[in-house]
N, C-alpha and C positions, 0 to 999 in steps of 0.2 A: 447600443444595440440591445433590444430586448431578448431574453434568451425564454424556453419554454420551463416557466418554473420548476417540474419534478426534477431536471436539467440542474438547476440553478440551486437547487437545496442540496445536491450532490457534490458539487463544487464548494458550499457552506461548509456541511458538512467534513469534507476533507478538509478543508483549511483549519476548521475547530480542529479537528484531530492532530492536526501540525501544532494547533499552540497547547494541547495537553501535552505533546511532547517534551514541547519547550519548556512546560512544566514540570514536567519528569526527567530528563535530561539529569539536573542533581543529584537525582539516585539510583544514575550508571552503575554504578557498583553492587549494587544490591543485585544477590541470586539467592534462589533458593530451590535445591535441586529436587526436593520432592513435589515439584509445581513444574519448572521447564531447567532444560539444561544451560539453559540463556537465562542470562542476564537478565536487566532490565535493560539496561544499554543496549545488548545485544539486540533485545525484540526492537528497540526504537529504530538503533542502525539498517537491521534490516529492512523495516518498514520505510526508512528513508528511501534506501537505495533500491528498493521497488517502484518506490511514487516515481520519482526521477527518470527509474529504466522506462518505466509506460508514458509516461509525459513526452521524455525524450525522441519514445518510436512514434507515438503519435503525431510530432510535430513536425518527422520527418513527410507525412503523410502520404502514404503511400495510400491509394484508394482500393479499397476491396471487390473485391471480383463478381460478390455476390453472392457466390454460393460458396460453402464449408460443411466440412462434416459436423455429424455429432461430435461431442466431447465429454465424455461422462463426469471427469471434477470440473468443467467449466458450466455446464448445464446443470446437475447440483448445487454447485455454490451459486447460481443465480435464482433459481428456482428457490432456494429455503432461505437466501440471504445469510448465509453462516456459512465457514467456512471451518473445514473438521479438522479437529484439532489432534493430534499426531499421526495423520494419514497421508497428508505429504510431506516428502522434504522438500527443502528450499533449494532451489537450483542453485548451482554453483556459484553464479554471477551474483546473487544476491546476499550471499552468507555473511553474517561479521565478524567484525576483527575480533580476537580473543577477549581483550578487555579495552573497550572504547569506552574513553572518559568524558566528562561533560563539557570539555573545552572543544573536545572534536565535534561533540554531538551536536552542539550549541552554532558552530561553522556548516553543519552541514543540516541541520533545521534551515540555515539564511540559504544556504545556496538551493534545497527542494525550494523554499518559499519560491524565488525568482524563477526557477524553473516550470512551476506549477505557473503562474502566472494568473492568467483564466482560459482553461483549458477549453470552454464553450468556442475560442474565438479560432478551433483547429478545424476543420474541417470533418461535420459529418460524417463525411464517408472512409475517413481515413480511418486504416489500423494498424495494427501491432498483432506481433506474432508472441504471444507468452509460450515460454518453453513447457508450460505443462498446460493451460489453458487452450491454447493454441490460436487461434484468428478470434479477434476481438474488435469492434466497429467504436469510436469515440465513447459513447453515450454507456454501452455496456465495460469499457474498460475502466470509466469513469466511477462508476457504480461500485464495480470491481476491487477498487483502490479504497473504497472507503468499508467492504464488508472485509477486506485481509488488513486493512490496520485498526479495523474495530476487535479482527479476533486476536490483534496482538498487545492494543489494550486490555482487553479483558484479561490476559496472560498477565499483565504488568498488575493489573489490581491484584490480583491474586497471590504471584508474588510480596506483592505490599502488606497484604492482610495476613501475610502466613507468620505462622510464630518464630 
């Protein structure tokens, strides 16, 4: 099945960012509190267990209604593609463990992998309901997933670089 490119680089995209993980993964342990309160582990974990959660509702597909309200951090973060950095917290369902090590992190990069699959092959119309985002359609949750674990890479570089 052919998908529509800007589509298809998105889906690229995220999966790159699954194997920088896999390459960062090693250095779970590494914090540094004057950068985030998290880990480096922690940002991966968390970024994990987001992909997963929006994959997962997506692929339950429930199809959207059409209409929704505005969403003032979901229409920002699409609008400027960045997503701001100590302005939300992370819902409860997504937080991580205290100290997630590489062994666990390493199990659960394999099991997003399999979950992600190819998310093109869900259904358009289908969405998901983000606890702070709120109703989101395939295509922008897709999008979504790759500008909130790009802003938890950049946290990880940072931590990495810090003295």
């Amino acid at each position: 099945m052919t998908y529509p490119k800007a589509m298809q680089h998105f889906v690229d995209l995220l999966n790159s960012q699954i194997d920088e993980f896999e390459a960062l993964a090693p250095l779970a342990l590494i914090r540094k509190e004057s950068v985030s309160n998290w880990s480096v582990g922690q940002q991966i974990e968390h970024s994990l267990i987001a992909i997963s959660g929006m994959i997962l509702a997506l692929r339950k597909e429930h199809p959207g209604t059409g209409s929704r309200g505005p969403n003032m951090y979901r229409d920002t973060v699409m609008a400027t593609k960045q997503f701001p950095r100590g302005k939300i917290e992370a819902p409860a369902i997504s937080r991580p463990s205290e100290n997630p090590d590489p062994v666990f992190l390493e199990r659960l990069i394999a099991k997003t992998r399999n979950r992600v699959g190819n998310p093109l092959d869900i259904s358009a119309t289908s969405t998901l309901i983000h606890p702070i985002m709120d109703v989101m359609y395939r295509d922008e949750a897709i999008e979504f997933m790759t500008i909130h674990t790009e802003h938890h890479l950049k946290i990880i570089r940072e931590i990495l670089a810090a003295d």
